[in-house]
DSSP file (Angstrom, degrees, kcal/mol; ACC not computed):
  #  RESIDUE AA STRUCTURE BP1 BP2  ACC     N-H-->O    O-->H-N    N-H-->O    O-->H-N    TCO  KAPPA ALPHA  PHI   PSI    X-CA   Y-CA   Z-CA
    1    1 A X     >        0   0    0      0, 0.0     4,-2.7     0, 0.0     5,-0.4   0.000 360.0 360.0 360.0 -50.9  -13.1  -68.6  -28.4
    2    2 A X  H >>  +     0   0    0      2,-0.2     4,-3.2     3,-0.1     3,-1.2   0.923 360.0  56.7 -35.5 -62.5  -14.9  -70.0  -25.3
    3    3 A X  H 3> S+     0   0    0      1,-0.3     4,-1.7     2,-0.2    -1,-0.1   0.787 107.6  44.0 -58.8 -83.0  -16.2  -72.4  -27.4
    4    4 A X  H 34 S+     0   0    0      2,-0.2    -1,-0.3     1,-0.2    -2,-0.2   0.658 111.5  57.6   5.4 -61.1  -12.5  -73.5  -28.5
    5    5 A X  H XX S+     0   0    0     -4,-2.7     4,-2.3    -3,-1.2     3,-1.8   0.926 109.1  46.0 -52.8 -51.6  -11.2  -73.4  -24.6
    6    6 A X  H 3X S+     0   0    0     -4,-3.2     4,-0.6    -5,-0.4    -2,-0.2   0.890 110.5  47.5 -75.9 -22.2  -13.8  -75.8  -23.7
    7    7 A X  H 3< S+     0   0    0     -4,-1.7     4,-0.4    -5,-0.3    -1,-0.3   0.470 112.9  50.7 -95.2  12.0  -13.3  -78.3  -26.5
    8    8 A X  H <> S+     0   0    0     -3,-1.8     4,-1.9    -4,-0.2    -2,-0.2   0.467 112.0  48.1-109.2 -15.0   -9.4  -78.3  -26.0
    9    9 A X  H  X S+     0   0    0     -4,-2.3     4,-1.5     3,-0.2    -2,-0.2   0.635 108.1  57.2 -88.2  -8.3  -10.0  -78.9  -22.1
   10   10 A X  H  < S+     0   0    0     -4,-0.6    -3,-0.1    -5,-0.3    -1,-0.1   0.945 108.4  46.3 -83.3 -33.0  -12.5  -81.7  -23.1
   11   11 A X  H >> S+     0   0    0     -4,-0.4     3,-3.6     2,-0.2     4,-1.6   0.967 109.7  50.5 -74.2 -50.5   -9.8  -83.5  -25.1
   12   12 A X  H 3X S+     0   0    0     -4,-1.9     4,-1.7     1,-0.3     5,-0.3   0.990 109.2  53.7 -49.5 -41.9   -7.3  -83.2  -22.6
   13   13 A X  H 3X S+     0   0    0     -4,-1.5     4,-0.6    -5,-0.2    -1,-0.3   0.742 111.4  44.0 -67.7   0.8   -9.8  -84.6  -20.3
   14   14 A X  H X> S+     0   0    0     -3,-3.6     3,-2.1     2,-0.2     4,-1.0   0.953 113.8  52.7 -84.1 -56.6  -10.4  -87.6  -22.6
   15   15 A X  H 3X S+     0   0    0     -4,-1.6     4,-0.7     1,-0.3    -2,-0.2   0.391 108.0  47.0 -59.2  -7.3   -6.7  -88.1  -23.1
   16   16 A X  H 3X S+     0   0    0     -4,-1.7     4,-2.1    -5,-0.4    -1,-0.3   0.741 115.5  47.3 -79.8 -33.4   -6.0  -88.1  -19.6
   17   17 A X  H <X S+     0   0    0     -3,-2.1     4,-1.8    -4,-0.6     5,-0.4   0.889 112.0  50.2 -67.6 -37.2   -9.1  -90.8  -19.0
   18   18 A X  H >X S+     0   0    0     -4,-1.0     4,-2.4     2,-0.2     3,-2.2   0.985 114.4  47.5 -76.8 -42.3   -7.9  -93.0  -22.0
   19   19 A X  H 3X S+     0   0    0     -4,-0.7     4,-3.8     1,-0.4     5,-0.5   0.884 115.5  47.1 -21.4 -70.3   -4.3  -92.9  -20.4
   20   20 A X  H 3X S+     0   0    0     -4,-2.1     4,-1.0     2,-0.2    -1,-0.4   0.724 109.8  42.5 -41.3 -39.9   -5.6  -93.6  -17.5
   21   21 A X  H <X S+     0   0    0     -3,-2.2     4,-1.9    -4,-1.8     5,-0.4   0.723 114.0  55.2-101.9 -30.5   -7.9  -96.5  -18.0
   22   22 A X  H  X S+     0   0    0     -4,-2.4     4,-1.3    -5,-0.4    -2,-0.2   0.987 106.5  54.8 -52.4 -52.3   -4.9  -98.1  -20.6
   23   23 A X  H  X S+     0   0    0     -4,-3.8     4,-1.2     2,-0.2     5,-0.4   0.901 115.4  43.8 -61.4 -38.0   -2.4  -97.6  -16.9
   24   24 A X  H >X S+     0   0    0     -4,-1.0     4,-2.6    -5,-0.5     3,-1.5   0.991 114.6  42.9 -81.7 -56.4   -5.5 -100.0  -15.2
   25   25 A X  H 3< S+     0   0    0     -4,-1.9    -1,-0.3     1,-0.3    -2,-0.2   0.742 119.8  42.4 -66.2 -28.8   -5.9 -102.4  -17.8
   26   26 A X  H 3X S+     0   0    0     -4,-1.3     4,-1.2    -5,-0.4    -1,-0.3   0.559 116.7  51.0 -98.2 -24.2   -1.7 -102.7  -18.1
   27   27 A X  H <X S+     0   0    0     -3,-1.5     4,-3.7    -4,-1.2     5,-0.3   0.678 113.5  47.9-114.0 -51.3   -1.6 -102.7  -13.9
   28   28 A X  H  < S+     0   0    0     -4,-2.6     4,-0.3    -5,-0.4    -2,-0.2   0.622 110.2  48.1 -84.5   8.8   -4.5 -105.7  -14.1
   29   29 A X  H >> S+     0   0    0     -5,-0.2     4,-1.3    -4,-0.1     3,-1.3   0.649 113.9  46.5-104.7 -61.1   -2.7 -107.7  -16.5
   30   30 A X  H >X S+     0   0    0     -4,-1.2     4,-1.5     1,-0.2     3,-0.8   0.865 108.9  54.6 -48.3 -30.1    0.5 -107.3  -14.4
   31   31 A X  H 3X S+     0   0    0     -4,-3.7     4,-0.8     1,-0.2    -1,-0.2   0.805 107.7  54.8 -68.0 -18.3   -1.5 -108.1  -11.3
   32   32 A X  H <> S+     0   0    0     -3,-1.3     4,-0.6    -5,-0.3    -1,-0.2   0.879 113.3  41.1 -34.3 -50.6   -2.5 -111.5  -13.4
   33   33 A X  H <X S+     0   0    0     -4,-1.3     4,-1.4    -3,-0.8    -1,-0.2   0.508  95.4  80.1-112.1 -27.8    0.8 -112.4  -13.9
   34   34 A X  H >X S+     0   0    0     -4,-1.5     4,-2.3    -5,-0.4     3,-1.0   0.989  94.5  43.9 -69.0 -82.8    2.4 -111.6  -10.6
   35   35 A X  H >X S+     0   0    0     -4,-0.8     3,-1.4     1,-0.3     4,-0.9   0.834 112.4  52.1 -35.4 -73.9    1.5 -114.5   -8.8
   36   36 A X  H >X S+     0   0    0     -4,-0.6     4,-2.6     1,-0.3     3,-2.4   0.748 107.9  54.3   0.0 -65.8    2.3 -116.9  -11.5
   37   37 A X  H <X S+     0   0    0     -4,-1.4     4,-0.9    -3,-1.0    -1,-0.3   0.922 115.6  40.4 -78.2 -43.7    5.9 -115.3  -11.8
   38   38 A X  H << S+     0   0    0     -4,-2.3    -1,-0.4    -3,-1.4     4,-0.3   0.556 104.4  57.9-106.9  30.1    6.5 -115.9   -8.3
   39   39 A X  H <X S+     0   0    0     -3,-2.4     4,-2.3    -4,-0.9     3,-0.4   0.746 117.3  44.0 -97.4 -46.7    5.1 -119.3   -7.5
   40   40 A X  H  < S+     0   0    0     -4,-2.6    -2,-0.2    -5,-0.4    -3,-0.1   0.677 108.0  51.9 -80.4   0.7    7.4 -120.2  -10.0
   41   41 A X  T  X S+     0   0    0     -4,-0.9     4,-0.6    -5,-0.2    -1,-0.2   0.686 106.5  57.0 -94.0 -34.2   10.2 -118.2   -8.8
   42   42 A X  H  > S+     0   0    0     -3,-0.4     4,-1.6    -4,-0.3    -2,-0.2   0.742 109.2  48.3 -86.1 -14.8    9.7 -119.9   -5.2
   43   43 A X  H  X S+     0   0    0     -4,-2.3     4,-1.5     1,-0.2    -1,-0.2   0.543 110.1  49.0 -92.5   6.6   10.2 -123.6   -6.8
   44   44 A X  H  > S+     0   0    0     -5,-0.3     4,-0.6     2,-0.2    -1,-0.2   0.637 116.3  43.7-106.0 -13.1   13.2 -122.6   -8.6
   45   45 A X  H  X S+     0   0    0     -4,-0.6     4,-1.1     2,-0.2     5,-0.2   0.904 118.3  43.3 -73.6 -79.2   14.3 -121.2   -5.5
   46   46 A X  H  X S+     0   0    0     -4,-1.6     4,-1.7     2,-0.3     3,-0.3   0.744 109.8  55.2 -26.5 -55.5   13.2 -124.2   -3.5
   47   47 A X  H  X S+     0   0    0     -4,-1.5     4,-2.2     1,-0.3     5,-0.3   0.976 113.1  44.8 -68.6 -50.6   14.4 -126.7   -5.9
   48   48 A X  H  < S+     0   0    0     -4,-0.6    -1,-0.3     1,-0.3    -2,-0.3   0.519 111.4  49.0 -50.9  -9.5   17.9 -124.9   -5.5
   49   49 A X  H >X S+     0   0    0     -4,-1.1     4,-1.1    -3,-0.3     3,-1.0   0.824 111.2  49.5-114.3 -44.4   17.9 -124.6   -2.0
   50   50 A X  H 3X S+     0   0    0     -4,-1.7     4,-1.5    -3,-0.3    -2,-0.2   0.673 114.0  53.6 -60.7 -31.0   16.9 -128.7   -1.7
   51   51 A X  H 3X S+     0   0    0     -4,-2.2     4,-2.0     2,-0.2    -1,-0.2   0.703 108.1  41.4 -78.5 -25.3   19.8 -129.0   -4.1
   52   52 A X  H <> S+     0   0    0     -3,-1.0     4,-0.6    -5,-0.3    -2,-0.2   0.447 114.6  59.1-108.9 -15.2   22.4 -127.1   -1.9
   53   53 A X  H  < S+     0   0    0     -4,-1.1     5,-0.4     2,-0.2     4,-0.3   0.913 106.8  45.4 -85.7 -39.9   20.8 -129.2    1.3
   54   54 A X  H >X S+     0   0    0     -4,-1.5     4,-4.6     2,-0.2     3,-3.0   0.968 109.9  53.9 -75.3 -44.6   21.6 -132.4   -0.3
   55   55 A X  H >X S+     0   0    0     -4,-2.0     3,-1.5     1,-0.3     4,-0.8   0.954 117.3  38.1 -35.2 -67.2   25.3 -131.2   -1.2
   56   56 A X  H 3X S+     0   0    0     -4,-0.6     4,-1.1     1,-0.3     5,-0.4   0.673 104.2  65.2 -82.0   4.4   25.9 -130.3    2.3
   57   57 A X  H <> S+     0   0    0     -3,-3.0     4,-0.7    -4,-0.3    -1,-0.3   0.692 106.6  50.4 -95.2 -13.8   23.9 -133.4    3.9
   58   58 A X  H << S+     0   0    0     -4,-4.6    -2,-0.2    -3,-1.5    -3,-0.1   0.935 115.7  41.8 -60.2 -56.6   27.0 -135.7    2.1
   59   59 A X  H  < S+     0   0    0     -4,-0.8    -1,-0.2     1,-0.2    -2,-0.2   0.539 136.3  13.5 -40.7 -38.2   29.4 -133.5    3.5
   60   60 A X  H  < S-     0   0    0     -4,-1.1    -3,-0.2     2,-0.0    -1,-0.2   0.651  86.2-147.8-129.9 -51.1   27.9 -133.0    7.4
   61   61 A X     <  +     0   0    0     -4,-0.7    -4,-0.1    -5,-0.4    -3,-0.1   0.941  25.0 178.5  41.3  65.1   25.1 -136.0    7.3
   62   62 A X        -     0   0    0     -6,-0.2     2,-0.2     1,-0.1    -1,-0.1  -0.178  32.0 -89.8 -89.5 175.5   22.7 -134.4    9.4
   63   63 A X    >>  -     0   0    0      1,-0.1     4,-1.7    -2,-0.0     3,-1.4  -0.464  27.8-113.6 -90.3 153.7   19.3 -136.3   10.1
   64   64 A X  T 34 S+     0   0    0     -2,-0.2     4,-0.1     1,-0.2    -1,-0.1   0.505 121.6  64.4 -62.2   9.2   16.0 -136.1    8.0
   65   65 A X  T 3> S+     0   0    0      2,-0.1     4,-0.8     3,-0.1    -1,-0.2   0.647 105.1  40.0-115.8 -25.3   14.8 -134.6   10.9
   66   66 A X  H <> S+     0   0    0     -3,-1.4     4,-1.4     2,-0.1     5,-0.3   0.912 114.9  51.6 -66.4 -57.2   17.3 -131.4   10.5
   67   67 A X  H  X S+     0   0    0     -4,-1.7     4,-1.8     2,-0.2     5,-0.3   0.722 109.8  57.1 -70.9 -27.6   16.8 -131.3    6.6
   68   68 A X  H  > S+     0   0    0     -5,-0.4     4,-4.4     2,-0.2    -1,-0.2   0.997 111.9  44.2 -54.3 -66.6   12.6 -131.2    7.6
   69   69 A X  H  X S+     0   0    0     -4,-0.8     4,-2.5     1,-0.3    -2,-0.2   0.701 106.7  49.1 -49.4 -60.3   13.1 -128.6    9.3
   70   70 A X  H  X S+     0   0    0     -4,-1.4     4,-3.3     2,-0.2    -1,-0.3   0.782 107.3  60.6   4.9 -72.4   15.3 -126.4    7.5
   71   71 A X  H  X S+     0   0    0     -4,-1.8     4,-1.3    -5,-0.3    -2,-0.2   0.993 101.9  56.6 -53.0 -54.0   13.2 -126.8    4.7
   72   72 A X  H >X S+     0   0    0     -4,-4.4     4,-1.6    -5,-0.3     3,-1.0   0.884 105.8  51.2  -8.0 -90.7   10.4 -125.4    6.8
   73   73 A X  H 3X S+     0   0    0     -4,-2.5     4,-1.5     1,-0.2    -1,-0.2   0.675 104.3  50.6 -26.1 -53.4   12.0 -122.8    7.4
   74   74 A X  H 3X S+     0   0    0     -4,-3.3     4,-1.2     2,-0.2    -1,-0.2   0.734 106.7  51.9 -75.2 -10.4   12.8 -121.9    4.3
   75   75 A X  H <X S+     0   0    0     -4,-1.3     4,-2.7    -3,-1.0    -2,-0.2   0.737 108.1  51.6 -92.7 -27.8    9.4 -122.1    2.8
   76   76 A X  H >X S+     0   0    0     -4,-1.6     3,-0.7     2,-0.2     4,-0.6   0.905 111.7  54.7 -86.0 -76.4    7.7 -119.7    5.8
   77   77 A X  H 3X S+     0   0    0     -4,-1.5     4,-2.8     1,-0.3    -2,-0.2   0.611 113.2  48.0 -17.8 -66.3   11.2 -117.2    4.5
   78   78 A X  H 3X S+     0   0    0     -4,-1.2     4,-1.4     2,-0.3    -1,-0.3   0.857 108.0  44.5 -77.5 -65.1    9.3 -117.8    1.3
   79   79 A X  H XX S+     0   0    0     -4,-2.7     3,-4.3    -3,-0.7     4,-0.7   0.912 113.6  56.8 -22.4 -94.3    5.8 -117.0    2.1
   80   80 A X  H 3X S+     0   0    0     -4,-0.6     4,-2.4     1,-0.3    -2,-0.3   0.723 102.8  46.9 -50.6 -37.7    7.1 -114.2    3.7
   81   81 A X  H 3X S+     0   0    0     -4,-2.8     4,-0.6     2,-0.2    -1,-0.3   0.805 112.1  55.3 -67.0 -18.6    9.1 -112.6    0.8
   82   82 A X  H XX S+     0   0    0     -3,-4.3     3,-2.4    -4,-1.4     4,-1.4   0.959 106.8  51.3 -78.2 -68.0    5.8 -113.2   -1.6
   83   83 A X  H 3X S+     0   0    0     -4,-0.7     4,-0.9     1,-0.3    -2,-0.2   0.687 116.0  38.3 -47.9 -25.8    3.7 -111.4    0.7
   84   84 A X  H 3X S+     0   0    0     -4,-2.4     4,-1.3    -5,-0.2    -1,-0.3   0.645 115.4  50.4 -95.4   3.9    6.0 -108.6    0.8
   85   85 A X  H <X S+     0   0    0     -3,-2.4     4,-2.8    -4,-0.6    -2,-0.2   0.880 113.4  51.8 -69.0 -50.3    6.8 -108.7   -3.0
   86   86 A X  H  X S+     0   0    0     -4,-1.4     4,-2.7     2,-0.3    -2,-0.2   0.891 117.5  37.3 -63.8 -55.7    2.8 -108.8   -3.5
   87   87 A X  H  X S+     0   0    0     -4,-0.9     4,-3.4    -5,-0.3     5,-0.4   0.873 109.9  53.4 -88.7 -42.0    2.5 -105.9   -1.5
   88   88 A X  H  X S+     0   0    0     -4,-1.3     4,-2.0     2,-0.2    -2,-0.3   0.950 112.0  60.4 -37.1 -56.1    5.9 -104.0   -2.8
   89   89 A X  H  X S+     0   0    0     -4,-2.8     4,-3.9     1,-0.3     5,-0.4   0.970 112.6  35.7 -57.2 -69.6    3.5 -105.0   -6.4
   90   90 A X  H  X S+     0   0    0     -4,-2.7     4,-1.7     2,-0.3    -1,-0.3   0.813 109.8  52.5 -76.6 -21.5    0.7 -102.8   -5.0
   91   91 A X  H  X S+     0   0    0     -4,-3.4     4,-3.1     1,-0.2    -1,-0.3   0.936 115.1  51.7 -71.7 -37.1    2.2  -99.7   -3.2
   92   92 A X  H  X S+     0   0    0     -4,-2.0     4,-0.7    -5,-0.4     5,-0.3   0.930 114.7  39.0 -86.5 -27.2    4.1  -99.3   -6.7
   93   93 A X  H >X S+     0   0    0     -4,-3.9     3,-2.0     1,-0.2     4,-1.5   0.962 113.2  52.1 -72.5 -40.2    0.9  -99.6   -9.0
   94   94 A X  H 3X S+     0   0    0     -4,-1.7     4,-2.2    -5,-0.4    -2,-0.2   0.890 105.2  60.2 -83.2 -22.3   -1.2  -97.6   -6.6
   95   95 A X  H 3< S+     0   0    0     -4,-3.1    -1,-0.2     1,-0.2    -2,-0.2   0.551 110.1  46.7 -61.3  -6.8    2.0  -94.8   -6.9
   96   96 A X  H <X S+     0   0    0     -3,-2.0     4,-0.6    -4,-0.7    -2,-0.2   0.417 103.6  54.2-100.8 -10.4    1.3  -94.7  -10.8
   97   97 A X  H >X S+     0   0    0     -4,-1.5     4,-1.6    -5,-0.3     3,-0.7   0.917 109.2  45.9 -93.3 -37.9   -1.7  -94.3  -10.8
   98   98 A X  H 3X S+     0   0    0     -4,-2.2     4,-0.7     1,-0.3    -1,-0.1   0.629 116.5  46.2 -89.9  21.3   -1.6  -91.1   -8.4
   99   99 A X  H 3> S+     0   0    0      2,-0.2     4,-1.0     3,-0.1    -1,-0.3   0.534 108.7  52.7-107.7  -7.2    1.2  -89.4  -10.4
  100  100 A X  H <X S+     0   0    0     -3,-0.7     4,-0.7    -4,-0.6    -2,-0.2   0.588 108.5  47.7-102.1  -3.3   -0.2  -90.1  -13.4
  101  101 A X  H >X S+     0   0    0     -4,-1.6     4,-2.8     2,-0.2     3,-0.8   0.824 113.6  62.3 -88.8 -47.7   -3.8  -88.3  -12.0
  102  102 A X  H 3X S+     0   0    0     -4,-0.7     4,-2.9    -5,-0.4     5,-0.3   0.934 106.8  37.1 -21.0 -68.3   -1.2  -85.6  -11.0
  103  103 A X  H 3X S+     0   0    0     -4,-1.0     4,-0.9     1,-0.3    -1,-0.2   0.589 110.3  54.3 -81.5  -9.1   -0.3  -85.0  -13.9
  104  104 A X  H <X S+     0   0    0     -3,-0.8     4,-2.5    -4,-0.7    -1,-0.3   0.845 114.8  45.8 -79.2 -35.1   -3.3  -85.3  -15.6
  105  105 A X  H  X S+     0   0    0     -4,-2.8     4,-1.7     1,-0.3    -2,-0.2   0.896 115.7  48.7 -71.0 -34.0   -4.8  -82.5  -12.9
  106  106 A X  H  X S+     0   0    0     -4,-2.9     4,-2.1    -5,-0.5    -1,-0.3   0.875 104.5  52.2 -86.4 -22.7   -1.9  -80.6  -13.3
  107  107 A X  H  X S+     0   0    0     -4,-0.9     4,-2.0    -5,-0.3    -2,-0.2   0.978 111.0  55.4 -60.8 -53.9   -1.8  -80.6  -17.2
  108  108 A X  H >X S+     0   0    0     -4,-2.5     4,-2.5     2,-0.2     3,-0.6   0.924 107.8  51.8 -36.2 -75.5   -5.6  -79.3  -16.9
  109  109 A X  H 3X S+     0   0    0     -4,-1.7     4,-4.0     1,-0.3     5,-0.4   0.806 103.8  46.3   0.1 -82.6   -4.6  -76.7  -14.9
  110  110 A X  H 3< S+     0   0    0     -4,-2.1    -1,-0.3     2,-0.2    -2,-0.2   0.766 111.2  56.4 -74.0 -23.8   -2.0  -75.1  -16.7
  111  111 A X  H XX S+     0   0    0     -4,-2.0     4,-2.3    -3,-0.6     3,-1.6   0.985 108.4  47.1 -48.4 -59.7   -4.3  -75.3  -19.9
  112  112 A X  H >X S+     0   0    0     -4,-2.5     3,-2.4     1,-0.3     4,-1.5   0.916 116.1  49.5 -53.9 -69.7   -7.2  -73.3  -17.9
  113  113 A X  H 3< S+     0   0    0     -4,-4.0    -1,-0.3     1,-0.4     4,-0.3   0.546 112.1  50.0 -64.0   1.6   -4.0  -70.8  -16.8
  114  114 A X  H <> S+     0   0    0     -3,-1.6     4,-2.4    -5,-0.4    -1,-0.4   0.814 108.1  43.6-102.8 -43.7   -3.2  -70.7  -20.2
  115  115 A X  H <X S+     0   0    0     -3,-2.4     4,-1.6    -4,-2.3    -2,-0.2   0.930 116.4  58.2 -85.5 -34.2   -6.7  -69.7  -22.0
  116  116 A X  H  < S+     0   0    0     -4,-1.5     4,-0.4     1,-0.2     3,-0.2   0.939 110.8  39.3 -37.9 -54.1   -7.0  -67.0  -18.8
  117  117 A X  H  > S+     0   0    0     -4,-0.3     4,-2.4     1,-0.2     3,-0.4   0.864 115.2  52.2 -63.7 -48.4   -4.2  -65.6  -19.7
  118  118 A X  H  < S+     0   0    0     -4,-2.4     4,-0.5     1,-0.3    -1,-0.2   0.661 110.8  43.7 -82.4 -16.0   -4.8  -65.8  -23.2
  119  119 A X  T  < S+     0   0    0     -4,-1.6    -1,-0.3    -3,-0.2    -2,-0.2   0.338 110.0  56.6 -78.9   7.6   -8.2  -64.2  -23.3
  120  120 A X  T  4 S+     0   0    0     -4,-0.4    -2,-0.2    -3,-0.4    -3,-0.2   0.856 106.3  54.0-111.5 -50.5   -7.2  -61.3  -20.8
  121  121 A X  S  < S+     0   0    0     -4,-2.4    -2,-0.2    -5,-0.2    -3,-0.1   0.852 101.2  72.4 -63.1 -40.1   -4.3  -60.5  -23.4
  122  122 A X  S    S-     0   0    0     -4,-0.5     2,-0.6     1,-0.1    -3,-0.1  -0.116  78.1-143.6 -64.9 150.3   -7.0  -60.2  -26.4
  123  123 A X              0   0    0      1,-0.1    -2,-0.1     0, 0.0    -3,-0.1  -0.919 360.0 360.0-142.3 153.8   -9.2  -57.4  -26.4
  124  124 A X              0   0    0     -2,-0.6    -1,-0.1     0, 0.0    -2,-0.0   0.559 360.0 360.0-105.8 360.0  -12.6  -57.0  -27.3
């Protein structure tokens, strides 16, 4: 029966490692992809905001020297929202990964409290 205990805690421990190492491989692909998705998310932004300056510079006619500026501005806005997106990116992977080692530690657990239990019920 030991024998049994130990080979059902060895598979949960595999199947919690391959889990695990699939959540890092799935977690480094997203971190691939992340920049990508928002360098192209800040020119579609950009281009729309350059689009919504020229409307309003018919309307107002402000100087190229306003519109510089402005733009400026909006691109350090823009910076700043990737660096906290990037970082938003990483507090939420590094929170799966330690709820899913939770759960692997508690699933381990409650197996060992289960084969206690279940050899102290047997009797020899």
């Amino acid at each position: 029966m030991l024998v049994r205990h130990e080979k059902e805690l060895e598979q949960v421990k595999r199947m919690n490692t391959c889990k695990e190492e699939e959540l890092l491989k799935w977690q480094a692909v997203e971190r691939r992809q992340l920049p990508k998705r928002i360098r192209a998310e800040m020119k579609t932004r950009e281009l729309m905001f350059r689009e919504s300056l020229r409307i309003s510079v018919a309307n107002l006619s402000e100087s190229p020297e306003e519109e510089r500026e402005k733009i400026r501005k909006f691109q350090e806005g823009e910076k700043k929202r990737y660096k906290a997106e990037q970082l938003r990116h990483e507090q939420k992977q590094k929170k799966q990964l330690e709820e899913l080692r939770m759960c692997a530690e508690s699933t381990l657990k409650e197996l060992e409290q289960l084969q206690v239990g279940y050899s102290q019920t047997i009797p020899i």
